[in-house]
C-alpha positions in Angstrom: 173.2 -34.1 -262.8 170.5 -34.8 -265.5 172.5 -37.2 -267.3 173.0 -39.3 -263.9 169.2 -38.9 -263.6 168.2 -40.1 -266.7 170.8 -43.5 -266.5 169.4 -43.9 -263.2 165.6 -43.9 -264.7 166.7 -46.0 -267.5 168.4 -48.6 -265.2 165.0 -48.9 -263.1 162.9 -49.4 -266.3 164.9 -51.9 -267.9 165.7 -53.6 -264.5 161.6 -53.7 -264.2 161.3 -54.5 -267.1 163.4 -57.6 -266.9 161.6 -58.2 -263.6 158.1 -58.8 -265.5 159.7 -60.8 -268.2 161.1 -63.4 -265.7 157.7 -63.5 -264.2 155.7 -63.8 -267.2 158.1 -66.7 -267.9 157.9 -68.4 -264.7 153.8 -68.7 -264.7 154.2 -69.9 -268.4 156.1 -73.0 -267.0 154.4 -73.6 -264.2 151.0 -73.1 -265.9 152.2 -75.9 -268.4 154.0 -77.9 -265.2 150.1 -77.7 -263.8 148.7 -78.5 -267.2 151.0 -81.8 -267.5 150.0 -82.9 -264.2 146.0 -82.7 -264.2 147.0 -84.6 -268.0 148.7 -87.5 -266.6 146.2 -87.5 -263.1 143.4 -87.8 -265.1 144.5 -90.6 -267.6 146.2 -92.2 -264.2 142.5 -92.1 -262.7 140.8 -93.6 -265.8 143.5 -96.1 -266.3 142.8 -97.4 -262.7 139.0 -97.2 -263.5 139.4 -99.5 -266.1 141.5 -102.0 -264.2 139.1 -101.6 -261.5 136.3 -102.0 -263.8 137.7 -105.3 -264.8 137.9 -106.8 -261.4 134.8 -106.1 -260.2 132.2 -106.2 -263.1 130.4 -109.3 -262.3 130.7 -109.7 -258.5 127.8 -109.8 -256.4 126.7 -107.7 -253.7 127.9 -109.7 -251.0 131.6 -110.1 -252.7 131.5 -106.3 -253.6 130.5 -105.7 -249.5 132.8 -107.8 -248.6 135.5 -106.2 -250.8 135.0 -102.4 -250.4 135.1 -102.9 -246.1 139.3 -104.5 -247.1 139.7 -101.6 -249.5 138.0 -99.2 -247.6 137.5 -99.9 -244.1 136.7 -96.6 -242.9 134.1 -95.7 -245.7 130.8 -95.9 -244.4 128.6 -98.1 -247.6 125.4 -97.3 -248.1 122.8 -98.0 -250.9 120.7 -95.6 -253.4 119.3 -95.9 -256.6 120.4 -99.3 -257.5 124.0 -98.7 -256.9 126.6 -99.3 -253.3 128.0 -95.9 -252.7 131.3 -95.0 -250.9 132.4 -91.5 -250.9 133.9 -91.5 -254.0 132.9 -94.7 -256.3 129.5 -95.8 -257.2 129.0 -98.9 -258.0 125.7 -99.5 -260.2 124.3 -103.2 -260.5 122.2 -104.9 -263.2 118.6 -106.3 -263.2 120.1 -109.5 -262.2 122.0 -108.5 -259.0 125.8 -108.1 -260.2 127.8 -105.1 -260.2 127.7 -103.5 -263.6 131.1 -101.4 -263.3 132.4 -98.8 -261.7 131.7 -94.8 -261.6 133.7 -92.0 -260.4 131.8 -89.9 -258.1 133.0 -86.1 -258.5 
């Protein structure tokens, strides 16, 4: 009756065993799945900062009001510190009155 015992206990601990293995596995990957993916959304978000950047550098006020209420009609603008603010963009200007770029607000 031991013997049957003992197999049985054996069978449990390797069967546990195996159990934590395939979990220690399965967060590996998807803790490297999650790692790949805040990768590429990062260099996504800078990529479209740049092209952003690109467009609006330059414009004045008036063309940057004009194009934040297409973009984002249901952002309420409002001004602080020398920069047009939306939820999530600022959009600082220079000493002559044009928008100097874009910044992420986090």
């Amino acid at each position: 009756m031991w013997r049957w015992i003992s197999l049985l206990l054996v069978l449990v601990l390797l069967a546990s065993n195996g159990y934590w293995l395939y979990l220690a596995l399965d967060w590996g990957s998807a803790e490297k799945y999650r790692q790949l993916m805040a990768y590429e959304r990062e260099n996504q978000v800078e990529a479209l900062k740049r092209l952003s950047d690109h467009f609006v550098q330059g414009s004045s006020k008036a063309d940057l009001y004009e194009t934040l209420a297409v973009v984002f009609p249901e952002e309420e603008l409002f001004e602080k510190e020398g920069a047009v603010n939306c939820t999530w963009l600022s959009f600082p200007f220079t000493p002559e009155g044009l928008v100097d770029g874009i910044e992420v607000v986090p």
